[in-house]
N, C-alpha and C positions, 0 to 999 in steps of 0.2 A: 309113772313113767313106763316106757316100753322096755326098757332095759337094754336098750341097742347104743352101744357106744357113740360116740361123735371124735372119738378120739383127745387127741390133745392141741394146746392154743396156749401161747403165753399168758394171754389174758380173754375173762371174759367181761363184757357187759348186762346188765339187765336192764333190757327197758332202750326203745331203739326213739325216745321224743330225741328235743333238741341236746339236752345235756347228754344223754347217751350216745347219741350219733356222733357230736361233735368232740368225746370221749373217746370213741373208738377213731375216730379219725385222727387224731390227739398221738393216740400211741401206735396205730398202722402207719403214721409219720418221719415216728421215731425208730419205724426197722423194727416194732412187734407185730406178732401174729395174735390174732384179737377175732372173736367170735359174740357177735349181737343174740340177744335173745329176746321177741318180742312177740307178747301175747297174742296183739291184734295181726289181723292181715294184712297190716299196713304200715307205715312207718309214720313219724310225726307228733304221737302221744297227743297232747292238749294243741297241738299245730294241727289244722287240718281243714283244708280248702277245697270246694267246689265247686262246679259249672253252675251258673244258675237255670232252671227246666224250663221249657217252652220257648229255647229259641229258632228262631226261622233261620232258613240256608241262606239268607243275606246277612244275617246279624253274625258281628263277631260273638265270639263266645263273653260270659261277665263269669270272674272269680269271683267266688261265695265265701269269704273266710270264716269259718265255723265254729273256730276256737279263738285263739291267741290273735291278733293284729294290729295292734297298734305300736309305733315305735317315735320316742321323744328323745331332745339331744340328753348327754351325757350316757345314752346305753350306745360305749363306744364298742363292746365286740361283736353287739350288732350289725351297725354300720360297717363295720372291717368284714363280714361275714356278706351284706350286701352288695356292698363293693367289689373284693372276691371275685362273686359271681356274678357280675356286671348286671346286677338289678338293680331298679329303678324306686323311688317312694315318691310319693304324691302327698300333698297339706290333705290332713284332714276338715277342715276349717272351710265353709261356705259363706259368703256374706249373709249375712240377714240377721236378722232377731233370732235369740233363744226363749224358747217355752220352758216355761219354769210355771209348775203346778206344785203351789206350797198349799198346805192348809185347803186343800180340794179346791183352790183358785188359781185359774190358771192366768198366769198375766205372762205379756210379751216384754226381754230388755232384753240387755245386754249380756253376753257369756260369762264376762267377768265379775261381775258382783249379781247377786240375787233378790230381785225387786222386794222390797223387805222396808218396813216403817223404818227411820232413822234410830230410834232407838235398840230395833231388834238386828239391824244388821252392827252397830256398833258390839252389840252386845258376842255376835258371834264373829266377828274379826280379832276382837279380844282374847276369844276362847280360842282360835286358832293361834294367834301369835303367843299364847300362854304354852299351847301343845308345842308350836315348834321349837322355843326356849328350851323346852324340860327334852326333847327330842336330845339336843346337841348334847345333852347328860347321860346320854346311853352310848357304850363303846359297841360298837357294830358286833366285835369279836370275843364282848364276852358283855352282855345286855346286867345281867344279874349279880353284875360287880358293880352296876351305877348304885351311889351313895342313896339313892331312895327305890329301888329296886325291890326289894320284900312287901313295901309299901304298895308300891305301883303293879304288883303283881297282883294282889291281893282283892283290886276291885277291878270291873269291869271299866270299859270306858262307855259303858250307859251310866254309871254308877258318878262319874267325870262330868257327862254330862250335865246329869241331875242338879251337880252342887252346883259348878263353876259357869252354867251357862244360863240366865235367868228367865229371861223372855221364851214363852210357848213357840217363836216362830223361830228363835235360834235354834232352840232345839233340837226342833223338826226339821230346819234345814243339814242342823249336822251331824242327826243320825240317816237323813238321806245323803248325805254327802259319803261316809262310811260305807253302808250299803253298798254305793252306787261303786268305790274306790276298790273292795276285799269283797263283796258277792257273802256279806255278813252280816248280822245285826247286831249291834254294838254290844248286846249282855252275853255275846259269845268270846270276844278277845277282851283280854284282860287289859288294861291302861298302860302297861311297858310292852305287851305285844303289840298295842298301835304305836307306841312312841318308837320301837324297834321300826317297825316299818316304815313311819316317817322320815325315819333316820337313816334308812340303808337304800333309798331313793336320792340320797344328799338334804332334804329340805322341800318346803313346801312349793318352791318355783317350780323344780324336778318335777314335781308330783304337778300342779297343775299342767305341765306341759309333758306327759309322758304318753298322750296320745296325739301328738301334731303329725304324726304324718303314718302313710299304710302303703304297704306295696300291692299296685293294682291287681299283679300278677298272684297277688295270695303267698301267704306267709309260709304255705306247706313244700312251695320252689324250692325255701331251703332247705327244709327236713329231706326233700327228694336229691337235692344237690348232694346235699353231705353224704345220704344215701350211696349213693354213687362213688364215691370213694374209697366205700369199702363194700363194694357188690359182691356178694358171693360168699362173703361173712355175715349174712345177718340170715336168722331163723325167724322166720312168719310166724304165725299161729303156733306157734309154743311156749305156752308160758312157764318162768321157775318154779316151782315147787319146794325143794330143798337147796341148802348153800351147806355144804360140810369142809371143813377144814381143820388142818394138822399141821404139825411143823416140817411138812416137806410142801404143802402147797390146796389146792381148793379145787371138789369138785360139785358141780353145780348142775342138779338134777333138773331136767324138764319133763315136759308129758312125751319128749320126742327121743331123747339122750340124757346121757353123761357125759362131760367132760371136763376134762381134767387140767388145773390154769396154775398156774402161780398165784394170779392175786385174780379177785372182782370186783366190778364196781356196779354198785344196785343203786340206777338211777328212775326210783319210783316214788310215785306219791307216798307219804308215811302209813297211810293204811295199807294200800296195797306190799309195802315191803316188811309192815308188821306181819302178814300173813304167811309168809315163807316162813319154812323149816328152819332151824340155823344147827349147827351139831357142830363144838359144843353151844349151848345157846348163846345167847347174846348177854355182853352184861346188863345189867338189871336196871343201869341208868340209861344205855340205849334203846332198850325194850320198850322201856315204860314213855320213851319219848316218841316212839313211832307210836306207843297206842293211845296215845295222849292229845294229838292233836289229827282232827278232824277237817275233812273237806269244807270250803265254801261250798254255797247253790247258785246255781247258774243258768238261767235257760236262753240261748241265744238266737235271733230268730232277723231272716229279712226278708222285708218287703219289696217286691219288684212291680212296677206301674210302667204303664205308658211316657207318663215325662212326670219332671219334679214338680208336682202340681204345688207344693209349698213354696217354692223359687215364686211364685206369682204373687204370693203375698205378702214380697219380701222377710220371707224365714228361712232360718239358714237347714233345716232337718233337725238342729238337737235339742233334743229338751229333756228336761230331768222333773223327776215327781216326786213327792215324800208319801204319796200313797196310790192305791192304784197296782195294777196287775204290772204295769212296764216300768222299768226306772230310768230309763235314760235309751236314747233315739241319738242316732248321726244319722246325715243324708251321706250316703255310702254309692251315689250315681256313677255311672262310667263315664267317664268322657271320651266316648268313641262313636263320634257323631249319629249314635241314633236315637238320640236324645231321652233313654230310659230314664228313669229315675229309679232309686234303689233306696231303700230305708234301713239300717241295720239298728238293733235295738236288743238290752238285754232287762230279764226278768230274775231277779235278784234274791239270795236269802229265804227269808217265811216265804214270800210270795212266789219263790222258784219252789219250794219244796210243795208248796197246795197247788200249786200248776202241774209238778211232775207227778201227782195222783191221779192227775184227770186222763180219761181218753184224749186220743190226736185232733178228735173234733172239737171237745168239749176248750181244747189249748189255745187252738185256733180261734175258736169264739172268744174265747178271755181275752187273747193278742189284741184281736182287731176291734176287740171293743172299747179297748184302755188307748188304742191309738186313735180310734174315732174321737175319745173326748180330749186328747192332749190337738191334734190336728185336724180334727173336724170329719166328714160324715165320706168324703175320698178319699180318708184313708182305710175304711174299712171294706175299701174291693180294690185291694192288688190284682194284676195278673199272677202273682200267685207268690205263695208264702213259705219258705223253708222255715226250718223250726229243728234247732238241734239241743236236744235234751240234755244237757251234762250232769244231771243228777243221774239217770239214768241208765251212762257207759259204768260198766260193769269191770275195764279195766282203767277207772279213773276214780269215779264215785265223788262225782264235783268237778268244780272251777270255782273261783281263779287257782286254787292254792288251799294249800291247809295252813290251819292259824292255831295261834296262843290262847286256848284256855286260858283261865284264873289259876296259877300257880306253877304250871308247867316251865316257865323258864327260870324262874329260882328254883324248881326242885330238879329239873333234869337240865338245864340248859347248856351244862361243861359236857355232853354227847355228843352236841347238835352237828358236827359234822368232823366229829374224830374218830378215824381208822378202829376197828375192831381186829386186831390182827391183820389176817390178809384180805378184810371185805371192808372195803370204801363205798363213802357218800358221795353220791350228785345228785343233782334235784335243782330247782328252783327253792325247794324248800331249804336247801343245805346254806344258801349262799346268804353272804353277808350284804351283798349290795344287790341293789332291785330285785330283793326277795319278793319273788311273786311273781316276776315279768320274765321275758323270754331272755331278758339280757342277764338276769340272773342263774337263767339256769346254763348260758354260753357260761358266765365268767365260775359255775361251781365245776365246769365239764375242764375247764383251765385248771382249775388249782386239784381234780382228783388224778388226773393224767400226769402232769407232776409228780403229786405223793407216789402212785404208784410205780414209776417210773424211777423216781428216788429212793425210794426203800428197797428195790431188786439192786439198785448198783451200789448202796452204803452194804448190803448183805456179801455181794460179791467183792469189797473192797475197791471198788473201780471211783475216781475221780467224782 
């Protein structure tokens, strides 16, 4: 740090994505004074939207969304944040056929089930409706008090697979289905870490319908919205370093300042907020759960063409793969009559992490080569191809989300998003429902503005 003051702030935040934005907006609401503190030059964290390059002075502009975007019903402080600020969403959803490349074969059907022998898709309809039974046995708000919880921690949900799911092509279907859902491979979360997240989506309807719709305008409007609200509190390029606190109150060092807050709330990925100083430290069940659970991989990447050359062959743009450099494709076109076509597509887990070693070119050959065989030989010359790394961001270190190791929620899980003194949790990762998703981390940015909020007036005695 420079050792130049910033002065004083009732409150501060870390970390200016959605939960911290909508945190500090939360308690500059309620008549606090509230200062953001954000690494990057920008605002938005894992929200973050762009123009697409090469367009001509006729063409309207096309938003890029590069992180977070999709939005399904039940993520209501979503919608309430959309509405707000009079923005608009659009169906995801194209008419056509879906590609579905199981087993290095690629055959065309329908979105909703996955073209599969009769015995292999019974066999994996079975294994789902098995997961979301055992799902409804896990309490959102404390996962590791469910009666088979030590159990369920204990293996992976490759380990789930293995026994409960028989047939080779279920399998493969539903360790690309995981994949394709958490940016993970199934020997990474443990069988109640996926049963949690099943379950804090409401159920498996939620979950297949949590990307029906995206707003054209790019999902980083809101992180700029909310921005705006509290303009002139928020610190760019300066990230925390230290959080020190005492019993008069917390100050929290940057590379730019000190200053000095009542309470904070550090809403970052758990690695990134493992890495801050804390003084006195953290207790030792929070510690070990920020360093316990690790980023997903994620490479996200769109392809921009002259028109939806797949619309011709009646395919709707998505298709999903269980192997292969790309796992899943939407047609992401604008409908702003110049009849582009747009392809958005991510590259998942293993196969994000052996792509984020390569060079830009070497990435770009991978991309359009895995697209060429799911879609054929025009998709591998877009007018041109964005490609955004999230293994890469250095103040992220992943997408979607960090997940549940093998053991980590029965041995640290009573942390997972309780006050340490005067330093509060937000996150996507903190929340009980649509952990993972952007609605998650609105509804943890709700309940830490709250706490904090509550704990300064029980201390003053006030109502």
């Amino acid at each position: 740090m420079t050792g130049k003051a910033a002065g004083d702030a009732d409150f501060a935040v870390v970390g200016a994505g959605l939960a911290g934005l909508r945190t500090a907006t939360a308690l500059a609401d309620a008549g606090a004074s509230v200062t953001v503190f954000e690494a990057r030059d920008r605002v938005g964290g894992r929200v973050w939207s762009t123009a697409a390059p090469g367009r001509s002075a006729t063409q309207p502009p096309m938003t890029l969304d590069l992180g977070a975007q999709w939005v399904g019903p039940g993520q209501s402080e979503m919608r309430r944040l959309i509405t707000q600020h009079g923005l608009q969403v659009v169906p995801t959803a194209v008419p056509g056929r879906t590609i579905w490349a199981l087993n290095r074969q690629v055959t065309l059907a329908r979105a909703a089930l996955p073209p599969m022998p009769p015995q292999a898709l019974a066999d994996l309809l079975a294994g789902g409706a098995r997961l979301a039974l055992m799902s409804w046995q896990v309490l959102t708000h404390a996962p590791w008090q469910a009666r088979r919880a030590t159990q369920w921690d204990q293996i992976t949900a490759a380990d789930w697979i293995r026994r409960y799911i028989r047939t080779p092509e279920g399998r493969a279907c539903a360790r690309m289905l995981i994949r394709a859902d958490a940016a993970i491979e199934p020997d990474e979360t443990s069988l109640l870490g996926l049963l949690f997240d099943l379950r804090s989506v409401g159920g498996a309807r939620n979950l297949a319908r949590a990307e029906m719709f995206r707003l054209p305008g790019g999902t980083h409007e809101l992180a700029r919205r909310l921005s705006e609200q509290v303009r002139g509190r928020i610190r760019l390029a300066d990230p925390v370093r230290a959080i020190s606190q005492d019993s008069a109150g917390v100050t929290v060092e940057s590379d730019g300042c000190a200053l000095r807050c009542r309470r904070v709330a550090v809403c970052l990925p758990p690695p990134l907020a493992h890495e801050i100083r804390y003084t006195p430290a953290l207790p030792q069940q929070r510690a070990r759960l920020l360093a316990s659970r690790p980023m997903g991989a994620a490479v996200k990447f769109h392809a921009i063409y002259a028109r939806p050359f797949w619309r011709d062959r009646g395919l709707s743009g998505q298709a999903l793969s269980s192997s292969g450099t790309v796992c899943l494709t939407y047609d992401n076109s604008p409908d702003d009559g110049t009849g582009r076509g747009a392809l958005v597509g991510l590259v998942v887990a293993d196969q994000a992490r052996r792509l984020s070693a390569l060079d830009p070119s070497r990435q770009e050959q991978e991309i359009l080569g895995s697209l060429g065989g799911l879609l054929g030989l025009d998709a591998q010359s877009p007018d041109s191809l964005v490609i955004q790394d999230w293994c890469r961001e250095v103040w992220t270190r992943g997408c979607y989300a960090a997940h549940f190791p093998p053991g980590v929620w029965t041995s640290y899980g009573g942390a997972f998003s309780q006050p340490c003194r005067r330093i509060h949790w937000a996150g996507t990762e903190t929340s009980t429902a649509w952990h993972g998703y952007m609605e998650g981390a609105l509804r943890s940015a709700a309940r830490v503005a709250r706490e904090m909020l509550q704990a300064d007036a029980v201390k003053a005695g006030r109502p």
